[in-house]
C-alpha positions as CSV (number, residue, x, y, z in Angstrom):
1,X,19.8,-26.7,65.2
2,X,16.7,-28.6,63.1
3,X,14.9,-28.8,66.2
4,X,14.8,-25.5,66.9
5,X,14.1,-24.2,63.2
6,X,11.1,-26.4,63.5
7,X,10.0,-25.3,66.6
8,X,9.8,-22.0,66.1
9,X,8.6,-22.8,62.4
10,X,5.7,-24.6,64.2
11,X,5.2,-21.9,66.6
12,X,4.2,-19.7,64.2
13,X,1.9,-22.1,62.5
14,X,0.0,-22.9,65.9
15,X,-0.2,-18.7,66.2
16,X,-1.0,-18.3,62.9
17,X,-3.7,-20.4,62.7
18,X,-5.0,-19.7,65.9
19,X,-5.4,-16.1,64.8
20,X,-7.2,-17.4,61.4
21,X,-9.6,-18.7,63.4
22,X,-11.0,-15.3,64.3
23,X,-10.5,-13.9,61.1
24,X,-12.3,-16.9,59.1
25,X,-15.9,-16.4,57.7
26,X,-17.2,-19.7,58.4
27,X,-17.3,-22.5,61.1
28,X,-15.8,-24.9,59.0
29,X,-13.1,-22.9,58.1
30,X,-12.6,-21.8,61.9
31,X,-12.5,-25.7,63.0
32,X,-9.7,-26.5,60.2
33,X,-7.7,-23.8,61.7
34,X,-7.8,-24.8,65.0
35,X,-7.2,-28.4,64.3
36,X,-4.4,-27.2,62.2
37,X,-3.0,-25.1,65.1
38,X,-3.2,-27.8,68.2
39,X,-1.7,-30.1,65.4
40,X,1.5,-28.1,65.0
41,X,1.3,-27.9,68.9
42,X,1.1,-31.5,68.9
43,X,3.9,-31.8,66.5
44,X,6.4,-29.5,68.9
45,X,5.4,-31.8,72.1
46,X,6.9,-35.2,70.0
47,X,9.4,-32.4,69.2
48,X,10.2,-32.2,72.9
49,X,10.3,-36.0,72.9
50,X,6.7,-36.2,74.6
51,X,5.3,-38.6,72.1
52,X,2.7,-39.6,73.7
53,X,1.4,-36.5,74.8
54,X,1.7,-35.1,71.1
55,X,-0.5,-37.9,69.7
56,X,-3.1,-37.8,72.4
57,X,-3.5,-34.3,71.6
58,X,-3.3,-34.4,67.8
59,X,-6.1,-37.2,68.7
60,X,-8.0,-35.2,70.5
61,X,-8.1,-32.1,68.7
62,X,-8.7,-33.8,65.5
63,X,-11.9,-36.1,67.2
64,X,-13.2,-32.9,68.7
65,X,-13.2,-30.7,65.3
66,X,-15.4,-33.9,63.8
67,X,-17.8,-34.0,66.4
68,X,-18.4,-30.2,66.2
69,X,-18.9,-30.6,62.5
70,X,-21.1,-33.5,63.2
71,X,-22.8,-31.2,65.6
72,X,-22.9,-28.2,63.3
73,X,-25.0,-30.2,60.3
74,X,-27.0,-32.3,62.5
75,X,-28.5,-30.1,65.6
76,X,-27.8,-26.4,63.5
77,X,-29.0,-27.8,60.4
78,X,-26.5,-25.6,58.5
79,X,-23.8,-26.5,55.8
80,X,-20.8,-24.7,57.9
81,X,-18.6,-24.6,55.3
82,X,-20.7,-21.8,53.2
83,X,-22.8,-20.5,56.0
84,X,-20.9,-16.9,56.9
85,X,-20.5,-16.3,60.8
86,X,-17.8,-14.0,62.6
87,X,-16.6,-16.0,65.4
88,X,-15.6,-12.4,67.2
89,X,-18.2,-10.9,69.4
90,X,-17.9,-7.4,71.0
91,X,-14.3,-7.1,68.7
92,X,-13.4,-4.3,71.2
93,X,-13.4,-5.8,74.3
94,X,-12.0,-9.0,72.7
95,X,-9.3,-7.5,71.2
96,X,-8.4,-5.5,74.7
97,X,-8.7,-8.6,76.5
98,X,-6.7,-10.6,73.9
99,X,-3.4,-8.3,74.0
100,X,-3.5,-7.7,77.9
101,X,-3.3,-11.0,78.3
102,X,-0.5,-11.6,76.3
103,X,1.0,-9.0,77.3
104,X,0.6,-10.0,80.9
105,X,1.5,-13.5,80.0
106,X,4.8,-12.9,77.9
107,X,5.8,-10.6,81.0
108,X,5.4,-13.7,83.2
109,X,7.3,-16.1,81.1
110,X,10.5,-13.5,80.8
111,X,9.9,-12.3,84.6
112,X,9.2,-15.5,86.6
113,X,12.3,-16.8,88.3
114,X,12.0,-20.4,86.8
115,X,13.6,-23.3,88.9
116,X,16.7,-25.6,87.8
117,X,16.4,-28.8,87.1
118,X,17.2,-31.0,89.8
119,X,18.5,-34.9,89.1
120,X,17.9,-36.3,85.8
121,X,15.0,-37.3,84.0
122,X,14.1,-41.4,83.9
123,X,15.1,-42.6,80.6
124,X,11.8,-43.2,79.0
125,X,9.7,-39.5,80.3
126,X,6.7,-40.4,77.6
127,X,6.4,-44.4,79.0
128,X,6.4,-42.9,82.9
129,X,4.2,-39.6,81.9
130,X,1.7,-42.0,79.9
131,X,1.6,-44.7,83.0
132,X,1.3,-41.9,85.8
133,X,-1.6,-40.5,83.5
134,X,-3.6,-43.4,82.3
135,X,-2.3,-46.2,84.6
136,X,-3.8,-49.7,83.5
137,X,-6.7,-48.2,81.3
138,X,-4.5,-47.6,78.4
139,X,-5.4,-50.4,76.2
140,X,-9.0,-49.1,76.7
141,X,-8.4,-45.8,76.0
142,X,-6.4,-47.0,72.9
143,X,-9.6,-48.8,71.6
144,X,-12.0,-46.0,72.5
145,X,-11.0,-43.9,69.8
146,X,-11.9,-46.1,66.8
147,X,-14.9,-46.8,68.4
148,X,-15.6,-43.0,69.1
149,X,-14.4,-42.5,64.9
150,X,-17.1,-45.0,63.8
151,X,-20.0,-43.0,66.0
152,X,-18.9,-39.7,64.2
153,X,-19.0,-41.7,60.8
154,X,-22.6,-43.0,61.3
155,X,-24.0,-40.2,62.7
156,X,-22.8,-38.3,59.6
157,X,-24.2,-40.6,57.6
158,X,-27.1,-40.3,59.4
159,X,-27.7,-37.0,59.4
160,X,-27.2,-36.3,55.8
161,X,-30.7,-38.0,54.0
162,X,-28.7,-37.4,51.0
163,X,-25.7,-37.3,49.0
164,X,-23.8,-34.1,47.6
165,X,-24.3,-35.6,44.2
166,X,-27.8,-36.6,44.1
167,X,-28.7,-33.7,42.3
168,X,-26.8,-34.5,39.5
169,X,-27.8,-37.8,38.7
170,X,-25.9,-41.0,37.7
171,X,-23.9,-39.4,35.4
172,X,-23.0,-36.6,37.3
173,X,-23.3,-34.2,34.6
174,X,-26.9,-32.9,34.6
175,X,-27.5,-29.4,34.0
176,X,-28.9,-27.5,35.7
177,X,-28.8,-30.1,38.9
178,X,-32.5,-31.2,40.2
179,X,-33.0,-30.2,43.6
180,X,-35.7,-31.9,45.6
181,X,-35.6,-29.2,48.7
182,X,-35.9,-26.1,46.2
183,X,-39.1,-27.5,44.0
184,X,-37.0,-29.5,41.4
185,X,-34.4,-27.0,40.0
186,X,-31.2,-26.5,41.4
187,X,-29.3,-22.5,41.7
């Protein structure tokens, strides 16, 4: 009974966000909504005892909205959290494409004749599903991701010449903030 109250509490999450990303005015914003949606689809696949593949895709998701922030302020050269975009193009055709293929996918999911389980599952599915998929390169893979963390971290670094209080001083409280890029005083 609590696992399905939190599944379909978390399939609305991963749908609502999912649709926020569209309707956000930013990048930044889009990113933290799709992180936030393939999170809460991450959380439903340890719901359905697939551990492993829930935390290699909360992982993943959550590495791949850092690099495209990384991405965003280093080869853009554009603050995405305040720069305004619409992440819709040509809303009509997007929207006519967006509900036909739901439409043509929900039909599928209630139509198809889906086939019965047949034996019984091994006792540990996420040990034999994270063998048959990664084999003997685990351990790498489980070392990779710090590894790939500490990139995004320096490159950040990196790519920002300064700090967000550096206009302020050391005592953070000078008004109005000096800004070096805008000829000495800030907005």
């Amino acid at each position: 009974m609590l696992s399905t109250v939190a599944f379909w509490v978390l399939a609305g999450v991963a749908v609502v966000f999912g649709a926020l990303v569209f309707r956000v005015d930013s990048m930044a914003r889009a990113t933290y909504c799709l992180a936030a949606s393939f999170v809460a689809v991450a959380v439903v696949l340890v719901l359905f005892r697939q551990d492993y593949l829930g935390v290699v895709t909360a992982l993943m998701m959550i590495m791949e909205m850092a690099i495209m922030a990384v991405y965003m302020v280093m080869f853009m050269g554009m603050n995405p959290a305040l720069m305004p975009m619409s992440m819709v193009h040509g809303r009509r055709t997007a929207l006519g494409l967006s509900v036909g293929l739901f439409v043509v996918l929900t039909v599928g999911v209630l139509l198809v004749p889906w086939p019965s389980r047949r034996g019984t599952p091994i006792a540990d599915v996420t040990r034999a599903l994270g063998e048959s998929i990664m084999g003997p390169k685990m351990l790498v893979m489980l070392t990779v991701s710090p590894v790939l963390f500490a990139t995004i971290v320096a490159a950040l670094v990196l790519a920002m010449p300064r700090g967000r209080y550096d206009r302020l001083g050391d005592d953070l409280r000078r008004r109005p903030p000096t800004d070096p890029q805008r000829g000495g005083v800030g907005r």
